[in-house]
Backbone as JSON, one array per atom type, in Angstrom:
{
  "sequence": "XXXXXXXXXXXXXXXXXXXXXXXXXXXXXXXXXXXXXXXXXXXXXXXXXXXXXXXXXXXXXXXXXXXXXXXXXXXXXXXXXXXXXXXXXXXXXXXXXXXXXXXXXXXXXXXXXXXXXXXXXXXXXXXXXXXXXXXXXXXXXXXXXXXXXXXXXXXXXXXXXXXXXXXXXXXXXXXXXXXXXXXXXXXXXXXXXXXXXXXXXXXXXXXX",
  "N": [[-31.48, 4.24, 19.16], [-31.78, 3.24, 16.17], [-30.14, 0.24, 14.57], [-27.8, 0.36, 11.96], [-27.93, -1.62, 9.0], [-25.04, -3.74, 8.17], [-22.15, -3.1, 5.39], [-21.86, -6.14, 4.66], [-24.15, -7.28, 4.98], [-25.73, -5.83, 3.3], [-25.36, -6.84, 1.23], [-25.35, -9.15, 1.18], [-28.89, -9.34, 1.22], [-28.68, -7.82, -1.33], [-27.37, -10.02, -3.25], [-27.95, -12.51, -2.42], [-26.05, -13.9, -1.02], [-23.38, -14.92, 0.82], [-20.77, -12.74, 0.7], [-18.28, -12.96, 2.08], [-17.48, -15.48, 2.55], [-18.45, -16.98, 0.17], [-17.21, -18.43, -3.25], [-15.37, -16.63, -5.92], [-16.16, -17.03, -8.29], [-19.39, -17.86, -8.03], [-19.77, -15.03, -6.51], [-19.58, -13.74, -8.96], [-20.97, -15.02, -10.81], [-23.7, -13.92, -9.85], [-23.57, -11.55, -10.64], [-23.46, -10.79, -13.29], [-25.81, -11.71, -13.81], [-27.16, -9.58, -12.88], [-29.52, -6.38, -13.59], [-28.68, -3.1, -14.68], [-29.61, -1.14, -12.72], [-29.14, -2.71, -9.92], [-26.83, -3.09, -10.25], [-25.5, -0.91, -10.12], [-26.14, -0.34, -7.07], [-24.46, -1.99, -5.57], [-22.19, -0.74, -6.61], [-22.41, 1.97, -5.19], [-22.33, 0.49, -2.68], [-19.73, 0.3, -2.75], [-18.13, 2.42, -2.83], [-19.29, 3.67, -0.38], [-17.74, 1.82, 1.21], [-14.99, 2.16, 0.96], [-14.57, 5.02, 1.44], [-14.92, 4.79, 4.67], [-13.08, 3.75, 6.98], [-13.24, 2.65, 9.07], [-15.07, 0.66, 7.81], [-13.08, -0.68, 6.02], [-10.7, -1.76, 7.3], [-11.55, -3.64, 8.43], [-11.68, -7.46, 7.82], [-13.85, -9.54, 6.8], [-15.36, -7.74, 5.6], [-13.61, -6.04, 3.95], [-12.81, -8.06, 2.12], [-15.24, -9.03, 0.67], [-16.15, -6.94, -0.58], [-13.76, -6.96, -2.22], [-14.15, -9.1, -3.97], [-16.65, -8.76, -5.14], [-16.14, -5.95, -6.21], [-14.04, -6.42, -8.09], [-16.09, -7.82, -9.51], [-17.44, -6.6, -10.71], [-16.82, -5.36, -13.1], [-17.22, -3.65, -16.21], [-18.24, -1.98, -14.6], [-16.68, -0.48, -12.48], [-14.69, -0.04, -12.81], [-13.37, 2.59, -12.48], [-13.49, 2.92, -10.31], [-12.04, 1.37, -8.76], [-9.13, 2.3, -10.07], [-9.8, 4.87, -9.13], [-9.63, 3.8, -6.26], [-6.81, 2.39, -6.29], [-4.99, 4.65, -6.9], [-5.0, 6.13, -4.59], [-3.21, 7.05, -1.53], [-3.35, 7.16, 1.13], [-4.61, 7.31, 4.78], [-6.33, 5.31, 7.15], [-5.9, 1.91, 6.25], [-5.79, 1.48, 3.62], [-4.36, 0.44, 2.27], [-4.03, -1.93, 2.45], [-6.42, -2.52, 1.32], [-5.53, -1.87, -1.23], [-3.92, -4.23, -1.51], [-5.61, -6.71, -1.25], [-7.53, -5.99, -3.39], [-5.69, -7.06, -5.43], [-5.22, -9.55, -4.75], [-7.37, -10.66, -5.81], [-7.92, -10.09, -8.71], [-6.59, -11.82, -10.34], [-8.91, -13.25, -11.18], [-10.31, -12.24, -13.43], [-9.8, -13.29, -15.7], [-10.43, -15.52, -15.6], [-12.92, -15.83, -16.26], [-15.19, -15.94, -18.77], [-17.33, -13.28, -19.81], [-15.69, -11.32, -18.08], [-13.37, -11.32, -18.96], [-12.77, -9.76, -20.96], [-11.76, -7.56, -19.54], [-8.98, -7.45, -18.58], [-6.59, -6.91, -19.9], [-6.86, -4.53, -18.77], [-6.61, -4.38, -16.07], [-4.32, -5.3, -15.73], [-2.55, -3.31, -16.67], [-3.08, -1.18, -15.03], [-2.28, -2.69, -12.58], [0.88, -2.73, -13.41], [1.23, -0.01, -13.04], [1.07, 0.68, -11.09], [2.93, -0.8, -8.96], [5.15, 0.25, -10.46], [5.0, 2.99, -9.87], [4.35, 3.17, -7.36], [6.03, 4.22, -4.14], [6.76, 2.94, -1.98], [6.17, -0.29, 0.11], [3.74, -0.58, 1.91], [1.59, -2.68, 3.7], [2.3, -4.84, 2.48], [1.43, -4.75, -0.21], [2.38, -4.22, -2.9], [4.23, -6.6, -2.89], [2.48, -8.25, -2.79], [0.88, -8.15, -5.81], [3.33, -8.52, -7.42], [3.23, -10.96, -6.61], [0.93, -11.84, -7.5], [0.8, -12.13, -10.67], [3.27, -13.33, -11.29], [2.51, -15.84, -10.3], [-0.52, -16.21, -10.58], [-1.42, -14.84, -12.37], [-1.72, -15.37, -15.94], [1.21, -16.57, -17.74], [1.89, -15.93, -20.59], [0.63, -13.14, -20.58], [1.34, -11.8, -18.22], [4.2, -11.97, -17.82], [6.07, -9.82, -19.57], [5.2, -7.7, -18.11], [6.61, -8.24, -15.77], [8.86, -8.08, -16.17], [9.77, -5.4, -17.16], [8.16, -3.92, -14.87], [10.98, -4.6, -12.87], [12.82, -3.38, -14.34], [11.95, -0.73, -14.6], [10.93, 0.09, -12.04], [10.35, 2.39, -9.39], [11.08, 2.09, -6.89], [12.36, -0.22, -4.05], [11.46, -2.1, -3.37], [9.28, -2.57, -4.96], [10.82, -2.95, -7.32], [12.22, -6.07, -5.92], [9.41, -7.11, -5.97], [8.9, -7.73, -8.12], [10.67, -9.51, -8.84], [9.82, -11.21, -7.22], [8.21, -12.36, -8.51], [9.18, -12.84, -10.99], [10.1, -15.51, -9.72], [8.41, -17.19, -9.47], [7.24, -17.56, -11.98], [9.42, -18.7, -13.37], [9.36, -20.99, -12.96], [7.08, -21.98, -14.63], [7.65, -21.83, -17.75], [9.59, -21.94, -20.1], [12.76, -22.74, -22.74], [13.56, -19.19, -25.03], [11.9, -18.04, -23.17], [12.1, -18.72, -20.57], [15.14, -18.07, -20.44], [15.02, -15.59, -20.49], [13.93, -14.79, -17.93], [15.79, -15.18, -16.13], [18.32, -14.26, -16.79], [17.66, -11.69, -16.24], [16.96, -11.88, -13.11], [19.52, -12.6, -12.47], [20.99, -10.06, -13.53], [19.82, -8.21, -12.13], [20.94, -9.43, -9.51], [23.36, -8.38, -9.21], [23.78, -6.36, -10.31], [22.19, -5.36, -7.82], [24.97, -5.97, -6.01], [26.76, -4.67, -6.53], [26.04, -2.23, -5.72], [26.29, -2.37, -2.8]],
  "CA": [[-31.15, 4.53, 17.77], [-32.23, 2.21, 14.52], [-29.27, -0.42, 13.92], [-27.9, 0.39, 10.55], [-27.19, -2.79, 8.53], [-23.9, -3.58, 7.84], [-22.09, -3.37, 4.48], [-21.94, -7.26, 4.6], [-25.86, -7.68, 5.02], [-26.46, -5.1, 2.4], [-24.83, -7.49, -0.15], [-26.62, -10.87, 1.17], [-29.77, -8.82, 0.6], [-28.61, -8.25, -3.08], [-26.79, -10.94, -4.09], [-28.21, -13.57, -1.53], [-24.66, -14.6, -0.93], [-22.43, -14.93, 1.94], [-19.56, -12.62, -0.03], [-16.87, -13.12, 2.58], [-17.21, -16.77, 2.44], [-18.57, -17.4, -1.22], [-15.92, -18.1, -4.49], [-15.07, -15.51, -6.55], [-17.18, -17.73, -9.13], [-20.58, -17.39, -7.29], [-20.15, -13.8, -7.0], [-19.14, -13.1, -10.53], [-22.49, -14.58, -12.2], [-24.72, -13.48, -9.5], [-23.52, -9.98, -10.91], [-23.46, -10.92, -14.37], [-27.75, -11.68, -14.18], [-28.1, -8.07, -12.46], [-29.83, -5.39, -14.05], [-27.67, -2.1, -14.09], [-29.92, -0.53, -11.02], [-28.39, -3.28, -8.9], [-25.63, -3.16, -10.36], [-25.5, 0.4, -9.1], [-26.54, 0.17, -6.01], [-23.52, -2.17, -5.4], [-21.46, 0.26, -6.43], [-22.47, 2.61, -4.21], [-22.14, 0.01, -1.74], [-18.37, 0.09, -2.74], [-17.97, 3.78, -2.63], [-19.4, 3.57, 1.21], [-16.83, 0.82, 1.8], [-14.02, 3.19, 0.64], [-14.74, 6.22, 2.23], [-15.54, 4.62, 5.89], [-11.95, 3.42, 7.58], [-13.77, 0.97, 9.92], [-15.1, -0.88, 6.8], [-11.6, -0.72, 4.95], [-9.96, -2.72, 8.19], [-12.57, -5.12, 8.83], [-11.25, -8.42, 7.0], [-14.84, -10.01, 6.34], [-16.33, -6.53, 4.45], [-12.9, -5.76, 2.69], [-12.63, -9.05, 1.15], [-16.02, -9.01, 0.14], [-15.69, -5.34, -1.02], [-13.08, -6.25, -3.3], [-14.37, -9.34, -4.9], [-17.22, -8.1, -5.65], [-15.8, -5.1, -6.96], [-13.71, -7.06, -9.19], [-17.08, -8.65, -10.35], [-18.14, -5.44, -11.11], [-15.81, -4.53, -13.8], [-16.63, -2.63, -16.37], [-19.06, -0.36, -13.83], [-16.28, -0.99, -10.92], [-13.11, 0.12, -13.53], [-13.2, 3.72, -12.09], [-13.37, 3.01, -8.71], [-10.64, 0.54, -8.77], [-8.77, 3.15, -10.25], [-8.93, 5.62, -7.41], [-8.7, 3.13, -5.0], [-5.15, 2.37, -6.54], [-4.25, 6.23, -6.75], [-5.04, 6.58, -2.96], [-2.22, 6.49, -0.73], [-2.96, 7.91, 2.56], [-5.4, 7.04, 5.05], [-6.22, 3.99, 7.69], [-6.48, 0.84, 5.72], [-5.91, 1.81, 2.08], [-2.76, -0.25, 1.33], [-4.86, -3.67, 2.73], [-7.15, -2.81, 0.64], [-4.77, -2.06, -2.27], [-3.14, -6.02, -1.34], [-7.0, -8.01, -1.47], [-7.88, -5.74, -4.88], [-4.37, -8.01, -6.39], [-5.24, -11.28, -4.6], [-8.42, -11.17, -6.68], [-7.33, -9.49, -9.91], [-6.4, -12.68, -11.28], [-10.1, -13.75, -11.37], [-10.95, -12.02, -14.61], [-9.19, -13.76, -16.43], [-11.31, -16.97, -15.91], [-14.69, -15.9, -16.97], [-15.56, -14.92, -20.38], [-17.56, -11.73, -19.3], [-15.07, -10.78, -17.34], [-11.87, -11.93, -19.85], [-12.33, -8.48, -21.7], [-11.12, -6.22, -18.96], [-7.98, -8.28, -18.4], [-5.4, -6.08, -20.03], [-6.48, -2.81, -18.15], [-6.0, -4.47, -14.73], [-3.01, -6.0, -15.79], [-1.76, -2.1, -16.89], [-3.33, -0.74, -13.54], [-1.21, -3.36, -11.45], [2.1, -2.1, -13.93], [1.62, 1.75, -12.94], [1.23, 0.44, -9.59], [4.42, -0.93, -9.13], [5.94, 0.81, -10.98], [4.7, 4.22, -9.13], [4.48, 3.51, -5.97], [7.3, 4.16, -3.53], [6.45, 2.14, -0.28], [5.68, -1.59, 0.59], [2.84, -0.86, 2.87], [1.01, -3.92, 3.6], [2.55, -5.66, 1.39], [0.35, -4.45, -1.47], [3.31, -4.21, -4.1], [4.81, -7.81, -3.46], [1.0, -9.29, -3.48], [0.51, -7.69, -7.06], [4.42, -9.46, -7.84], [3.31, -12.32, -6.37], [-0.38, -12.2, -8.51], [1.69, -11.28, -11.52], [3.77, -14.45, -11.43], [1.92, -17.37, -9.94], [-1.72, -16.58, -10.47], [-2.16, -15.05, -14.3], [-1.04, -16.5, -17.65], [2.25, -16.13, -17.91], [1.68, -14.81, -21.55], [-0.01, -11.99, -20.33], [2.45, -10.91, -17.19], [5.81, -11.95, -17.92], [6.48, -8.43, -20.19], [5.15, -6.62, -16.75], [7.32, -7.92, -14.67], [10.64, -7.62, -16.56], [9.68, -4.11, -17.34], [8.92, -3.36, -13.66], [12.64, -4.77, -12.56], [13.76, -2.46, -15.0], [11.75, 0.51, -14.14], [9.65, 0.58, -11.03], [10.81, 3.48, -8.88], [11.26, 1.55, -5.33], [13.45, -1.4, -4.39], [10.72, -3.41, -2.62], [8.59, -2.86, -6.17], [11.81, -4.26, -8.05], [12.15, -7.03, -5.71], [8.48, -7.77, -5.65], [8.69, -8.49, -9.58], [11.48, -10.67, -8.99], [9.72, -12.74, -6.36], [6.89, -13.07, -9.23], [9.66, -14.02, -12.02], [10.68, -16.45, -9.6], [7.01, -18.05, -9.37], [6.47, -17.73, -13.72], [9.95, -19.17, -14.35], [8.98, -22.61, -13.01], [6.16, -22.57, -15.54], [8.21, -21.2, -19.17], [10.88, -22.73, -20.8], [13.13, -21.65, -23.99], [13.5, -18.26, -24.72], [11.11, -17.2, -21.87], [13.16, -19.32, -19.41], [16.63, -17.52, -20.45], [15.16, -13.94, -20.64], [14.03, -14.37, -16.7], [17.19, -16.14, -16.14], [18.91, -12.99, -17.45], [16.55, -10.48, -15.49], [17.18, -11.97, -12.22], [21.07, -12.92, -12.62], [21.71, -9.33, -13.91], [19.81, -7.26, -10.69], [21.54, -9.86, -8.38], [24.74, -8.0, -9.95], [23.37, -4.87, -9.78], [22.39, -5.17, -6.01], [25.61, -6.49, -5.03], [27.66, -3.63, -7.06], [25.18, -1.46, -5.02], [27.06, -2.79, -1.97]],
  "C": [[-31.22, 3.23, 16.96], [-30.5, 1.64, 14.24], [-28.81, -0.43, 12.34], [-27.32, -0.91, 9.81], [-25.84, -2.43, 7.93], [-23.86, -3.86, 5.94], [-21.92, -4.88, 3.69], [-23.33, -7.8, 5.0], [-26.63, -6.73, 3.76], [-26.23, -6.44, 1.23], [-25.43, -8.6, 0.23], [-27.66, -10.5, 0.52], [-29.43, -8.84, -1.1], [-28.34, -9.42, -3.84], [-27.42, -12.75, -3.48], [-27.1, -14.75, -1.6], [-24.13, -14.22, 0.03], [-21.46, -14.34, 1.32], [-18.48, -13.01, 0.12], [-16.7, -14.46, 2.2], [-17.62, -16.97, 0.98], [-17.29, -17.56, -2.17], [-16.32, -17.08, -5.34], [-16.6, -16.22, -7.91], [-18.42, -17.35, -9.22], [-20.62, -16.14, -7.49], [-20.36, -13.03, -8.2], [-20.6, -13.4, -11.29], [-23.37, -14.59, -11.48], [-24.74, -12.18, -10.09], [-23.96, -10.14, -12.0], [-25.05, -10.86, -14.49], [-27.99, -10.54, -13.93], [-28.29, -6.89, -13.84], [-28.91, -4.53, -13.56], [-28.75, -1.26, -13.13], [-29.48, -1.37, -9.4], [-27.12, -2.93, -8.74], [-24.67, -1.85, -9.57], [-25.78, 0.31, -7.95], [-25.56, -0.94, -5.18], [-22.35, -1.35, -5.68], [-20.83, 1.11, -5.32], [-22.05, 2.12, -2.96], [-20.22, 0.35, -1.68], [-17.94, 1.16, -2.33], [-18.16, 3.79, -0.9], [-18.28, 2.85, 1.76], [-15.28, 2.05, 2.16], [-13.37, 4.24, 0.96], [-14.56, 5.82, 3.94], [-13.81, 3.52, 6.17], [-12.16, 2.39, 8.66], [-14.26, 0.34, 9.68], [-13.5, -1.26, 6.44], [-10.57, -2.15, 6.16], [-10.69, -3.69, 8.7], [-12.53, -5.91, 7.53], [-12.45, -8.46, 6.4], [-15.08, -9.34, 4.89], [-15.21, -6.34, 3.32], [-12.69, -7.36, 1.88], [-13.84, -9.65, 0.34], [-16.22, -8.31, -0.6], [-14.76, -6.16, -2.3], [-13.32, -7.28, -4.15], [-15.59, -9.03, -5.8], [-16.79, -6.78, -6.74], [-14.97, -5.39, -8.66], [-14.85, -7.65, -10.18], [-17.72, -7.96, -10.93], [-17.89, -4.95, -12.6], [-17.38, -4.85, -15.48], [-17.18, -1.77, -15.65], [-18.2, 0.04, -13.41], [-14.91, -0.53, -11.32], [-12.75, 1.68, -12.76], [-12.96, 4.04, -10.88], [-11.91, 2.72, -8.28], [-9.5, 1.76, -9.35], [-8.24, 4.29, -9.25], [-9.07, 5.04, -6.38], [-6.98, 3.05, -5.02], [-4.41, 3.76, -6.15], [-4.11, 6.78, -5.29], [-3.89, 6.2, -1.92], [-2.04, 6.82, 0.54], [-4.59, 7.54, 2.8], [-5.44, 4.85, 5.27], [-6.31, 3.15, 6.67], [-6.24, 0.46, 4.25], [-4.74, 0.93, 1.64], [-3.58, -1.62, 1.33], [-6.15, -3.78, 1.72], [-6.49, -3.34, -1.41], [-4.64, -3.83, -2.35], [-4.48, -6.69, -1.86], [-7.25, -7.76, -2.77], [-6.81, -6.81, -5.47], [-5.23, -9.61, -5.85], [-6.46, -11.78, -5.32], [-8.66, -10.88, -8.08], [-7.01, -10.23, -10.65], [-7.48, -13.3, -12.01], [-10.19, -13.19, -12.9], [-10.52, -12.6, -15.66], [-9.74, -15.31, -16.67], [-12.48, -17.07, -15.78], [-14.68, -15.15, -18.11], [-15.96, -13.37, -20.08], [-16.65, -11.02, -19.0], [-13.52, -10.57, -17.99], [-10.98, -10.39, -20.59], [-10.75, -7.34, -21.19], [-9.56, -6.62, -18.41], [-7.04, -7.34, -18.7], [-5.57, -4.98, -19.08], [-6.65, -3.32, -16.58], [-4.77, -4.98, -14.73], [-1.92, -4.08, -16.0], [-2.08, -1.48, -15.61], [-2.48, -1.33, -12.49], [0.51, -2.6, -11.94], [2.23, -0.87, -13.27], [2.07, 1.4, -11.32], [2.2, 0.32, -8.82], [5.22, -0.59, -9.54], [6.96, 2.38, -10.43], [4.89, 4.23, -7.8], [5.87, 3.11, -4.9], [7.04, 3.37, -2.12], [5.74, 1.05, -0.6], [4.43, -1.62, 1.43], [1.87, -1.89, 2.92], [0.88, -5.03, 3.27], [2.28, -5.81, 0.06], [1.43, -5.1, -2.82], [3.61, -6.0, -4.33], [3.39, -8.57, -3.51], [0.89, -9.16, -5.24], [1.93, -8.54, -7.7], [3.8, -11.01, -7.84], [1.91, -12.99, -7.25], [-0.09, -12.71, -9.79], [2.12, -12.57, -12.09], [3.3, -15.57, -11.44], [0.79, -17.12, -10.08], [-1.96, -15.93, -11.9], [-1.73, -15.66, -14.91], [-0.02, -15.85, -17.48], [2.5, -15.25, -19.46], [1.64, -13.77, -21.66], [0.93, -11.18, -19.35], [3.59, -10.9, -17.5], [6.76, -10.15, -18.61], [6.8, -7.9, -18.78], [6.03, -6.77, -16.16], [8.9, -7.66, -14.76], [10.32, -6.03, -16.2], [9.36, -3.54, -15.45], [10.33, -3.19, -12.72], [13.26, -3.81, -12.9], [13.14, -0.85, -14.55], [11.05, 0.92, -13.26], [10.94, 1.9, -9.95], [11.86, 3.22, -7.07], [11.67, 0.15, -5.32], [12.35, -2.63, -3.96], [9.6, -3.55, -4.31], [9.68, -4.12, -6.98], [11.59, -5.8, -7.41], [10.93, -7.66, -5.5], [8.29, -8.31, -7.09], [9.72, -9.6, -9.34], [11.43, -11.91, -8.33], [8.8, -13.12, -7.64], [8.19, -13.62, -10.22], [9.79, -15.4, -11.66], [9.33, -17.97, -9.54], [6.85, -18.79, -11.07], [8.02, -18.66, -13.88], [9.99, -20.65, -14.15], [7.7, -22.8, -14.13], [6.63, -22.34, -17.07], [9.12, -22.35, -19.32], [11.38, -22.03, -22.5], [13.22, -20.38, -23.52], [12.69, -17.46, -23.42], [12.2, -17.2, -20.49], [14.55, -18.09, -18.94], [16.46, -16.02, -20.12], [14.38, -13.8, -18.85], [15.27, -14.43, -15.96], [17.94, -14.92, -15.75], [18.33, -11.78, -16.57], [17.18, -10.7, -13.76], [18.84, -12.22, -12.1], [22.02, -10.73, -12.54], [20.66, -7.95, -12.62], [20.49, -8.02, -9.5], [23.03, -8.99, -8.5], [24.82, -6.61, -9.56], [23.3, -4.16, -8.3], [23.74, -5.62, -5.29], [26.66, -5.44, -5.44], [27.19, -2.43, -6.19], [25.96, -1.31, -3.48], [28.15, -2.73, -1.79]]
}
């Protein structure tokens, strides 16, 4: 039987990049030059990834898988999407976790700068919604949240998750990110994490 190439040789072929090993950089404006029939036919590649449970757990492909995918955005916004919504099935939380550890990227390329708020509201529902830690997904997206965007841009999110995410490991995964953003604020910013974390330590111990 005919060896089928893997989903990490399909993408050398396109992109003539090593994905797993390349920076997010590299991938982002090899995408940016493609015509949209490549651009598609990475896609698709993603969709295969997605579906297939012995890509999803193989490190190399999913961490190639998801920056790419991120590099994708706006084709790649829909996918990402129901990847997030998916909660069952081998692999799907690890994938959830790598989509965050690279989610901060858009935010430091122009092209890419646009789509910034609607992964920043996609990570919010996220946490917000989801009731289980699996993989760690939730506190990666805390921990993105805090120490790897603009604090401008997250700080809202992560009060507002404290205050309303549904699950305790969500809460406490915003509060590991305040604890990342409030070494970088000061002033009012400072006092109103200050205040956030002071007044669920209160909460959890009244809880008790």
């Amino acid at each position: 039987m005919k060896h089928r190439p893997s989903i990490l040789a399909h993408l050398q072929d396109l992109l003539s990049l090593n994905c797993y090993k390349a920076t997010f950089g590299d991938i982002a404006n090899k995408i940016k030059r493609l015509h949209k029939p490549e651009r598609l036919q990475l896609i698709r590649l993603c969709k295969v990834f997605f579906a297939n449970p012995r890509y999803r757990i193989h490190e190399p492909t999913k961490v190639a898988i998801s920056k790419v995918c991120i590099a994708l955005l706006p084709d790649s916004l829909n996918l990402i999407k129901q990847w997030l919504k998916c909660k069952s099935g081998k692999g799907i939380y690890d994938v959830h976790f790598t989509l965050f550890v690279f989610s901060y990227e858009v935010q430091n390329f122009q092209h890419l700068r646009r789509f910034a708020q609607k992964i920043l509201k996609l990570m919010e529902f996220y946490m917000i919604h989801t009731n289980t830690d699996k993989s760690q997904a939730v506190w990666m997206a805390g921990e993105s949240l805090g120490d790897d965007w603009n604090i401008s841009d997250s700080l809202t999110i992560l009060i507002r998750v404290v205050k309303n995410a549904q699950s305790i490991p969500a809460k406490e995964a915003a509060l590991h990110g305040l604890s990342h953003a409030i070494t970088k604020v000061s002033g009012q910013d400072a006092k109103l994490i200050a205040t956030t974390l002071e007044r669920f330590v209160k909460l959890d111990s009244n809880r008790r």
